[in-house]
C-alpha positions in Angstrom: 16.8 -27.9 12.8 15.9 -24.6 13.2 16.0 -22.4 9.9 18.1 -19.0 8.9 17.5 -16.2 6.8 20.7 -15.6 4.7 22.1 -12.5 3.4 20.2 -13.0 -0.6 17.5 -11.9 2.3 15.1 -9.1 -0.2 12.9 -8.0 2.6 9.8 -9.1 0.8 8.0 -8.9 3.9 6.1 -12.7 2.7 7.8 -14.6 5.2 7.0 -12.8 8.5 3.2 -13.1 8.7 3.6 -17.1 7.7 5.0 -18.1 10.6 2.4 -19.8 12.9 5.0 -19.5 15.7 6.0 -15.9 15.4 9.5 -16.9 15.0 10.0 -14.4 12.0 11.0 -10.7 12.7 12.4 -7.7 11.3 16.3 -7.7 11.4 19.0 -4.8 11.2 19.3 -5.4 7.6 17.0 -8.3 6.6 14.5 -10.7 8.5 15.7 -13.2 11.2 14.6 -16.3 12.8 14.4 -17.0 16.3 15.8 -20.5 16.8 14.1 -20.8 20.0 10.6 -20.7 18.4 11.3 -22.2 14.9 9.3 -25.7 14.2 9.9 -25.9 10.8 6.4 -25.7 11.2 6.5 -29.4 12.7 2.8 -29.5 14.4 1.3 -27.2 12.1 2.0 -28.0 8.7 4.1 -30.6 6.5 6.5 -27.9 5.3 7.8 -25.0 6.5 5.9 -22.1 5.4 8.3 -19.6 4.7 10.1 -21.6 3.0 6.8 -22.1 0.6 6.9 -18.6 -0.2 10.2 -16.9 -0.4 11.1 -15.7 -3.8 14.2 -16.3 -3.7 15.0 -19.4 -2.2 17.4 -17.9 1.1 15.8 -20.0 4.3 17.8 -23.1 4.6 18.2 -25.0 7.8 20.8 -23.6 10.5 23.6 -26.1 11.1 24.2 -25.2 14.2 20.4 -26.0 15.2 20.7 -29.8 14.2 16.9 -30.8 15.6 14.9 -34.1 15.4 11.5 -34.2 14.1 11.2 -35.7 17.6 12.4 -32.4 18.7 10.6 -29.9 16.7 7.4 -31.5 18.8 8.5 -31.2 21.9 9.4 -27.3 21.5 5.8 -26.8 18.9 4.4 -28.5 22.7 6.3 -26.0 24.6 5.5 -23.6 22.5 2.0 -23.7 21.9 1.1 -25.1 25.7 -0.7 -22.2 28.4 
């Protein structure tokens, strides 16, 4: 699955420069996630690293993303392919 930012979202600004995909930006109102280049940080690291360090516990995984491990390769591939 891809993750979300929810609304308990403080703008910490911790989250954004974890992100070994760039998947993390500035929002309207609080940070956001691009589904399309969100790993979970599956072929970089064994846990997703925003997750690691938000304060406040608000990136769970998007149910509307529901993704494999198999899958979260594939697009890291994609992703990280020239």
């Amino acid at each position: 699955m891809a993750l979300i930012i929810t609304d308990e979202c403080i703008n910490c600004d911790v989250c954004e420069p974890e992100c070994p995909n760039n998947a993390i930006s500035q929002g309207d109102e609080i940070y956001i996630i691009d589904p399309d280049k969100c790993t979970e940080c599956v072929g970089h690291y064994d846990t997703p690293q925003c997750r690691e360090v938000c304060p406040v516990d608000c990136i769970p995984e998007d149910p509307d993303r529901v993704e494999s491990k198999d899958q979260l390769m594939e697009k890291f591939k994609k992703l990280t392919s020239a």
